[in-house]
DRENGULUM-888812 format. One record per residue: residue number from 1; residue in one letter; chain; x, y, z of N, C-alpha, C, O, CB in turn. Coordinates in Angstrom, 1 decimal. Glycine has a CB too. Layout:
(pt NUM; "A"; "A"; (X; Y; Z); (X; Y; Z); (X; Y; Z); (X; Y; Z); (X; Y; Z))
...
// end
This chain:
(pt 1; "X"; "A"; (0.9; -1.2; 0.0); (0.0; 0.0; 0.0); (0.9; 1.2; 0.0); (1.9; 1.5; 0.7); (-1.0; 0.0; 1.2))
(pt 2; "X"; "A"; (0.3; 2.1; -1.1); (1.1; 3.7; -0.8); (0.8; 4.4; 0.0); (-0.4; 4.4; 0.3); (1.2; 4.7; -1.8))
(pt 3; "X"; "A"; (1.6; 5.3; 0.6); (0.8; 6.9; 1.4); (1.8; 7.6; 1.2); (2.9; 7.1; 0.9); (0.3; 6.9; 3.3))
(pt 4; "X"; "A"; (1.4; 9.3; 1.4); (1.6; 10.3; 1.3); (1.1; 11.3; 2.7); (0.0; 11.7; 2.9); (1.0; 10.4; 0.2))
(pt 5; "X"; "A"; (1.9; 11.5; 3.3); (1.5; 12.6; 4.3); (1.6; 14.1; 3.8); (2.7; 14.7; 3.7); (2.5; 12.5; 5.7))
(pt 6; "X"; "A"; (0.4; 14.8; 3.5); (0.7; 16.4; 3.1); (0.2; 17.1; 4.0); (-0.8; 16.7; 4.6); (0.1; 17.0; 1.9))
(pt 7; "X"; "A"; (1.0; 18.4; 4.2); (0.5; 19.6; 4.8); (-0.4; 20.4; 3.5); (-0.1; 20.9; 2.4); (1.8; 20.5; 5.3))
(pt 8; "X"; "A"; (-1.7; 20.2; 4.2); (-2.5; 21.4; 3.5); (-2.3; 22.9; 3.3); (-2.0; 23.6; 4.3); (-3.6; 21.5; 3.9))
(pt 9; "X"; "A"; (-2.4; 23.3; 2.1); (-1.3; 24.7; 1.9); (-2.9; 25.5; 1.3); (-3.2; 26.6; 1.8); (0.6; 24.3; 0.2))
(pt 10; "X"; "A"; (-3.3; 25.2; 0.8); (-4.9; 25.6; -0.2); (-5.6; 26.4; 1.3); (-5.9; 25.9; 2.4); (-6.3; 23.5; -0.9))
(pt 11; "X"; "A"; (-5.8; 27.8; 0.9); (-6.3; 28.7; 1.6); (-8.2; 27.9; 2.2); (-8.7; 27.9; 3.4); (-6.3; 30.3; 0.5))
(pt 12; "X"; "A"; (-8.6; 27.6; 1.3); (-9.6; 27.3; 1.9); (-9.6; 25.6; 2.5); (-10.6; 25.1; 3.0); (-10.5; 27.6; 1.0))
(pt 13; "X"; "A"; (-8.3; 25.1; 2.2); (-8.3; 24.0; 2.7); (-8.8; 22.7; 2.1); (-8.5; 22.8; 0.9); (-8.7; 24.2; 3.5))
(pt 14; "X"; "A"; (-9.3; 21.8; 2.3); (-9.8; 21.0; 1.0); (-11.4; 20.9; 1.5); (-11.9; 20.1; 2.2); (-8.9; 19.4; 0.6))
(pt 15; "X"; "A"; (-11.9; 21.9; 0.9); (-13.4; 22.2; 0.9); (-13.6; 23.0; -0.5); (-12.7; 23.6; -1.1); (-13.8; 23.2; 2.2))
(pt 16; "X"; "A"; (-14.9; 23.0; -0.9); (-15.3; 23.6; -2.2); (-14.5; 23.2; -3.7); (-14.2; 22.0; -3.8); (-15.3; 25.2; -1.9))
(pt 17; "X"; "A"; (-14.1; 23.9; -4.5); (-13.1; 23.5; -5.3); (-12.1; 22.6; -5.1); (-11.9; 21.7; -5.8); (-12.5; 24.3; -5.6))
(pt 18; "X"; "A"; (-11.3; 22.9; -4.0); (-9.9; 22.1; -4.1); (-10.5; 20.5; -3.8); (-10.0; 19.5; -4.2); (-8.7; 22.7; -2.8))
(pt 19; "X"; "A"; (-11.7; 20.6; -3.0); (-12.3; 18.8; -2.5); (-12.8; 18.7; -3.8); (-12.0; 18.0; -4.5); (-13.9; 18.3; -1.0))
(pt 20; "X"; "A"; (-13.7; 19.2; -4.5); (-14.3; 18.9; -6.2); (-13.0; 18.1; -6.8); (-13.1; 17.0; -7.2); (-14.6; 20.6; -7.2))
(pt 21; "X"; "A"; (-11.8; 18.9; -7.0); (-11.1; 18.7; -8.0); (-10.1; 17.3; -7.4); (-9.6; 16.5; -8.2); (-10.4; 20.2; -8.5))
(pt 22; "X"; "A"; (-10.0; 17.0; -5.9); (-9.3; 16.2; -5.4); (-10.3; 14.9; -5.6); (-9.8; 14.0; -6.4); (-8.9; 16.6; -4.2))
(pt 23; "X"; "A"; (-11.3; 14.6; -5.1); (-12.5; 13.5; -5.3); (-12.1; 13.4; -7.2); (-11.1; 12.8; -7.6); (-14.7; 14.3; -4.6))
(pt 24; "X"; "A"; (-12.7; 13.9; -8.0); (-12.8; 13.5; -9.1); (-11.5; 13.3; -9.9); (-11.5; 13.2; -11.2); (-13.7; 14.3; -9.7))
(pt 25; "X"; "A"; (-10.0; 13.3; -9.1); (-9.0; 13.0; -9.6); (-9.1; 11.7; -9.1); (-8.5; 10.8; -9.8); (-8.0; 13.9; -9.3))
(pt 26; "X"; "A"; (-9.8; 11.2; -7.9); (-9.4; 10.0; -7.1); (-10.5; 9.1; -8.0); (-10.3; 7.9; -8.3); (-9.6; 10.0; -5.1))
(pt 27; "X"; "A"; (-11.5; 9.6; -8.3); (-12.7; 8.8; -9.2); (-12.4; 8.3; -10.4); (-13.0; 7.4; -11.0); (-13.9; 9.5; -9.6))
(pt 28; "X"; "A"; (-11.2; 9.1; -11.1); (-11.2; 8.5; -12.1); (-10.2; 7.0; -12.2); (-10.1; 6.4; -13.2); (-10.9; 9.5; -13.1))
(pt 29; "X"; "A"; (-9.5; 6.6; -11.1); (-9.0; 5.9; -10.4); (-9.3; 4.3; -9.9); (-9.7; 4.0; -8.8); (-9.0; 6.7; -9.8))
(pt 30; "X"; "A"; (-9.1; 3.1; -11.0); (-9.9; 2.1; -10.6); (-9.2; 1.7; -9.3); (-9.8; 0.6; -9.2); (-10.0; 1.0; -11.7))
(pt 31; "X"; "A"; (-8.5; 1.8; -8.2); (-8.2; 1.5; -7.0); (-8.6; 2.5; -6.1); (-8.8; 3.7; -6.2); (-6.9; 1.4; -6.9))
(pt 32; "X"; "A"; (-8.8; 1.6; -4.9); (-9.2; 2.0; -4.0); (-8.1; 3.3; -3.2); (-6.8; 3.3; -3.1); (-9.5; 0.6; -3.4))
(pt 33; "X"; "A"; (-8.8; 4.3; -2.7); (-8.1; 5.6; -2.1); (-9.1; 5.8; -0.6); (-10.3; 5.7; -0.4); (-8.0; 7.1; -3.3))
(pt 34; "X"; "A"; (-8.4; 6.0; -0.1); (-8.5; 6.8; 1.5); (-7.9; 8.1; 1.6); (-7.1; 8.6; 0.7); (-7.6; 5.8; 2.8))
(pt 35; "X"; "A"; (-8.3; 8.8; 2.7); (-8.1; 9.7; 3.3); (-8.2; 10.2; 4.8); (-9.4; 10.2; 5.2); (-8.6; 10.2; 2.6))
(pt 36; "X"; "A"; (-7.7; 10.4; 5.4); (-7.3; 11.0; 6.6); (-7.0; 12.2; 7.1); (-6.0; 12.7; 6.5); (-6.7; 10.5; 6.9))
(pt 37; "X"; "A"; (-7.4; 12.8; 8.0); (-6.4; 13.7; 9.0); (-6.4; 13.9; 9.9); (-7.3; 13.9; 10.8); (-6.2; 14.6; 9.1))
(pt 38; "X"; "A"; (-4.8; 14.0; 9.9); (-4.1; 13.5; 11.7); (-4.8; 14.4; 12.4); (-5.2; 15.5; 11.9); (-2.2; 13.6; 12.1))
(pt 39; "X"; "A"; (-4.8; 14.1; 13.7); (-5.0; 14.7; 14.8); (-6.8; 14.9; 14.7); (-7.5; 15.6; 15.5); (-3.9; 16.1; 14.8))
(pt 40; "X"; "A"; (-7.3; 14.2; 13.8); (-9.2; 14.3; 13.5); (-9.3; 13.2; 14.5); (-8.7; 13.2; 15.5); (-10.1; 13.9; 11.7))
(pt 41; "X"; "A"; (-10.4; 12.2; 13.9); (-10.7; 11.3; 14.3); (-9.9; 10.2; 13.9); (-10.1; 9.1; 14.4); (-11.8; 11.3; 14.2))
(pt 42; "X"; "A"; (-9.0; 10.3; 13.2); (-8.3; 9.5; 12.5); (-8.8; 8.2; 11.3); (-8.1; 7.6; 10.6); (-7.7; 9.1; 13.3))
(pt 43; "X"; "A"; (-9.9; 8.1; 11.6); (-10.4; 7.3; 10.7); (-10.5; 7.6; 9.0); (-11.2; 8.6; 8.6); (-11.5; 7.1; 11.3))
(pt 44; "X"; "A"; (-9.7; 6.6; 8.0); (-10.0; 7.1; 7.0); (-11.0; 7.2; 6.0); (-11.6; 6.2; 5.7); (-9.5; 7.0; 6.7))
(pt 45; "X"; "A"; (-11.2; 8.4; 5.3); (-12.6; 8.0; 4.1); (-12.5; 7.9; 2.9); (-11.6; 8.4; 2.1); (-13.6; 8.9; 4.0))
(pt 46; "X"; "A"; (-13.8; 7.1; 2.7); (-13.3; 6.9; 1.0); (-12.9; 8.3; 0.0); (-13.7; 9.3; -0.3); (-14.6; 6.1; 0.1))
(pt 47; "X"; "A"; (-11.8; 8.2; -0.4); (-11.4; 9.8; -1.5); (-12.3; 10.2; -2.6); (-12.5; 11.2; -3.2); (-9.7; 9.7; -2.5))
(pt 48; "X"; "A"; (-12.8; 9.3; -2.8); (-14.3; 9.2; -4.0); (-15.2; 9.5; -4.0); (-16.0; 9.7; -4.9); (-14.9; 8.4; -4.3))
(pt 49; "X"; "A"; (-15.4; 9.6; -2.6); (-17.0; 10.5; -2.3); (-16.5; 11.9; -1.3); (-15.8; 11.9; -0.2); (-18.6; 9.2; -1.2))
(pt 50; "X"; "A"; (-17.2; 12.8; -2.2); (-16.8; 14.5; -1.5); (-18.0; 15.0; -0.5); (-18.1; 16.1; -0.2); (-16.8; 15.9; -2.8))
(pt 51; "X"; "A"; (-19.1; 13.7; 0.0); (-19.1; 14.0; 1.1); (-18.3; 14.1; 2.5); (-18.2; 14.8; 3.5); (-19.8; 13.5; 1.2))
(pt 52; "X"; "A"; (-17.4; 12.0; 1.9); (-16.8; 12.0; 3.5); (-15.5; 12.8; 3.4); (-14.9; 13.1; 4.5); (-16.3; 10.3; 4.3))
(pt 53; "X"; "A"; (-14.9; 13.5; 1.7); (-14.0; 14.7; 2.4); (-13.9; 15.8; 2.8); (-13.1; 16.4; 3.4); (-13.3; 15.0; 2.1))
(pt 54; "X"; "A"; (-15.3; 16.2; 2.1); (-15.7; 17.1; 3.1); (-16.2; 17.2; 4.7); (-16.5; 18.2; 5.3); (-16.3; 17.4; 2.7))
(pt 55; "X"; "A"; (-16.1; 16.1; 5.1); (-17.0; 15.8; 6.7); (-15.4; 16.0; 7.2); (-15.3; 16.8; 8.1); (-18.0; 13.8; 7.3))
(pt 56; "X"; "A"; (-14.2; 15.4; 6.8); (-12.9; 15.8; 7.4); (-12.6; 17.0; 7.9); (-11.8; 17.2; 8.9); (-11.9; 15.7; 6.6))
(pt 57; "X"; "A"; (-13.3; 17.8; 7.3); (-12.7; 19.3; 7.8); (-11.5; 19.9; 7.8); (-11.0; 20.4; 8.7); (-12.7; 19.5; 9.0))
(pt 58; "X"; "A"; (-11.0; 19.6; 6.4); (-9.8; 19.7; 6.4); (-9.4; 21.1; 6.1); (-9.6; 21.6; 5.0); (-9.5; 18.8; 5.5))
(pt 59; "X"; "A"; (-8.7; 21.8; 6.9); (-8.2; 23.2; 7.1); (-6.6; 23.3; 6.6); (-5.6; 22.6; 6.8); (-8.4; 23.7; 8.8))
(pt 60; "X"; "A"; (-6.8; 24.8; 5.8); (-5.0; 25.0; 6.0); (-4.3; 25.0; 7.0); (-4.6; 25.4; 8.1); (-4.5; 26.1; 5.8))
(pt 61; "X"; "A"; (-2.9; 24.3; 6.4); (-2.2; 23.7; 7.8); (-2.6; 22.3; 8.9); (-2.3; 22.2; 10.1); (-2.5; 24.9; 8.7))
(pt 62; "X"; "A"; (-3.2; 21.4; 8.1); (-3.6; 20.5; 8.7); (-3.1; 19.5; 7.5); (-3.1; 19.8; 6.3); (-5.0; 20.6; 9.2))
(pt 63; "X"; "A"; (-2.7; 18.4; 8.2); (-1.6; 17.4; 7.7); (-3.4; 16.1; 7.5); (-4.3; 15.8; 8.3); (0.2; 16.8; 9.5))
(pt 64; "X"; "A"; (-2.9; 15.8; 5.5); (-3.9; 14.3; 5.9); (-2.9; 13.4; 5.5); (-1.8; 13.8; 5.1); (-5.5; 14.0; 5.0))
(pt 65; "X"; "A"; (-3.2; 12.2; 5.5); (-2.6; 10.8; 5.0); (-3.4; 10.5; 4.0); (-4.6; 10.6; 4.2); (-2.5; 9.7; 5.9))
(pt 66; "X"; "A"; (-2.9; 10.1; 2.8); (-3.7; 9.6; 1.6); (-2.8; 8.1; 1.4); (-1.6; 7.9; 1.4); (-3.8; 10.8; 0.0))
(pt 67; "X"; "A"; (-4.3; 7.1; 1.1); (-3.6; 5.9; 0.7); (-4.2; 5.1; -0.4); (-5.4; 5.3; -0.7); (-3.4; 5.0; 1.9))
(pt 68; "X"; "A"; (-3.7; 4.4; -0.8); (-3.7; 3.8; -2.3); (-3.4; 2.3; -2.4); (-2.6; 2.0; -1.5); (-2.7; 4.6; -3.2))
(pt 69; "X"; "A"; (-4.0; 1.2; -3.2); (-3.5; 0.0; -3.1); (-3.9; -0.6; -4.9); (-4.9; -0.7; -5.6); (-4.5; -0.9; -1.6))
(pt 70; "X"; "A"; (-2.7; -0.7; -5.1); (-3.0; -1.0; -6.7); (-2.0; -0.7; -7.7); (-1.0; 0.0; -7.5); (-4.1; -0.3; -7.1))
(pt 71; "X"; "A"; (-2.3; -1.2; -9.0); (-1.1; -0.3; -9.8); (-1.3; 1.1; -10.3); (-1.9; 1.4; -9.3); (-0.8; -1.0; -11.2))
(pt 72; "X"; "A"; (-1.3; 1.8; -10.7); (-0.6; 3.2; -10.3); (-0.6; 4.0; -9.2); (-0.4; 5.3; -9.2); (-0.9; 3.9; -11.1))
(pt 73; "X"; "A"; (-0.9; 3.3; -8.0); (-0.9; 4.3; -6.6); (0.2; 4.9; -6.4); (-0.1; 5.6; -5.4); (-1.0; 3.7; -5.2))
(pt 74; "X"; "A"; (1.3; 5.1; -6.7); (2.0; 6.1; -6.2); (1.9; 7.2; -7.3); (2.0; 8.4; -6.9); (3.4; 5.6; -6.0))
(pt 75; "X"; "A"; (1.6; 6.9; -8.7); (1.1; 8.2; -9.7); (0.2; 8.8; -9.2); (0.2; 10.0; -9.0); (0.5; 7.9; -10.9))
(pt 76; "X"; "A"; (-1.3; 7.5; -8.5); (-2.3; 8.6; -8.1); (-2.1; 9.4; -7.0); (-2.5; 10.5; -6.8); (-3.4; 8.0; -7.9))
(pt 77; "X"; "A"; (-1.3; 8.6; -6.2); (-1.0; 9.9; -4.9); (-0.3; 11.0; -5.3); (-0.5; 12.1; -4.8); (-0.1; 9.3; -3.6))
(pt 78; "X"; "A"; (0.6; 10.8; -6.4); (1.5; 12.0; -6.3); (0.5; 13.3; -6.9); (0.7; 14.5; -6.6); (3.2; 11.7; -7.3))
(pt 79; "X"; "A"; (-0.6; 12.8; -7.9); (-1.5; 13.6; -8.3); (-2.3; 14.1; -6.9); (-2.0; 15.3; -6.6); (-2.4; 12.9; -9.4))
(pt 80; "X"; "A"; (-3.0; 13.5; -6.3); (-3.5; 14.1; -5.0); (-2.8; 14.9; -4.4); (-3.4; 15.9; -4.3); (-3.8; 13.5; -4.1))
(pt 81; "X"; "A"; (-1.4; 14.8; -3.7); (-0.5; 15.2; -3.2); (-0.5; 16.8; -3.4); (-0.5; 17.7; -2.6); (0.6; 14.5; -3.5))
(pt 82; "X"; "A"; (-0.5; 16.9; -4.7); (-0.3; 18.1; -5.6); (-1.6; 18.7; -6.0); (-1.5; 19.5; -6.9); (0.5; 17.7; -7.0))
(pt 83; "X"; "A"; (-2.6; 18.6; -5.6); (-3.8; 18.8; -5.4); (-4.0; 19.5; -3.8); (-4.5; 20.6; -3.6); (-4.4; 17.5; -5.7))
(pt 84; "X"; "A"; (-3.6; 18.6; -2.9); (-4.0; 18.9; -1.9); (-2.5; 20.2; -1.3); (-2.7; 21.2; -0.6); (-4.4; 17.3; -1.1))
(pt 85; "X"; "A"; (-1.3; 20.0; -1.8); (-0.6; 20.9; -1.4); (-0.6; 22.6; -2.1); (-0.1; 23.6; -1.6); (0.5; 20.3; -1.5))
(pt 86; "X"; "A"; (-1.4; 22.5; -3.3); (-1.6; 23.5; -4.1); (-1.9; 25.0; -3.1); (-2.6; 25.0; -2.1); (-2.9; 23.0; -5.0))
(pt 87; "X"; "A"; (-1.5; 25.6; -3.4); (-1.7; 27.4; -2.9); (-2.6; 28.0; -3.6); (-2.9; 29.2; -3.4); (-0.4; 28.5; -3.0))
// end
C-alpha cells in the first residue's frame, strides 16, 4: 500500500473547489483511495465521495494521509498530493 502525508497549503483547505477537484481526480481511479487527518478522528474516508472529504474538515495547515492499493498508486497519490498541497 502507498501513502503520502501532506500539509495542506490551499487557503480554503480542501473544501469547495480544491475537495471537487481532489474527489474526481481519485474517481477516475480504478483503486481503491482513503483519506485521513491526523490529529481528527483518524479514521479514513473513502477519497471518492466529497461527502466523507468534506466531513474531514480539512483546514490550512492540517496534515492528511492519503492511501492507495494497486497499480498506479504512487502516480495517483503524487496527483493528489499536488492537489492537496496547491496554494
Amino acid at each position: 500500500m502507498a501513502e503520502r502525508k501532506i500539509t495542506v497549503e490551499s487557503e480554503v483547505g480542501l473544501h469547495a473547489r480544491p475537495a471537487a477537484t481532489f474527489v474526481q481526480t481519485a474517481t477516475k481511479a480504478s483503486i481503491d483511495v482513503t483519506v485521513a487527518k491526523l490529529g481528527g478522528s483518524g479514521a479514513p474516508v473513502n477519497a471518492k465521495s466529497i461527502l466523507s472529504v468534506l466531513s474531514l474538515d480539512v483546514r490550512r495547515g492540517d496534515t492528511i494521509v492519503i492511501n492507495a492499493e494497486g497499480e498506479g498508486a504512487d502516480e495517483l497519490l503524487d496527483q493528489l498530493a499536488a492537489i492537496a498541497s496547491a496554494t
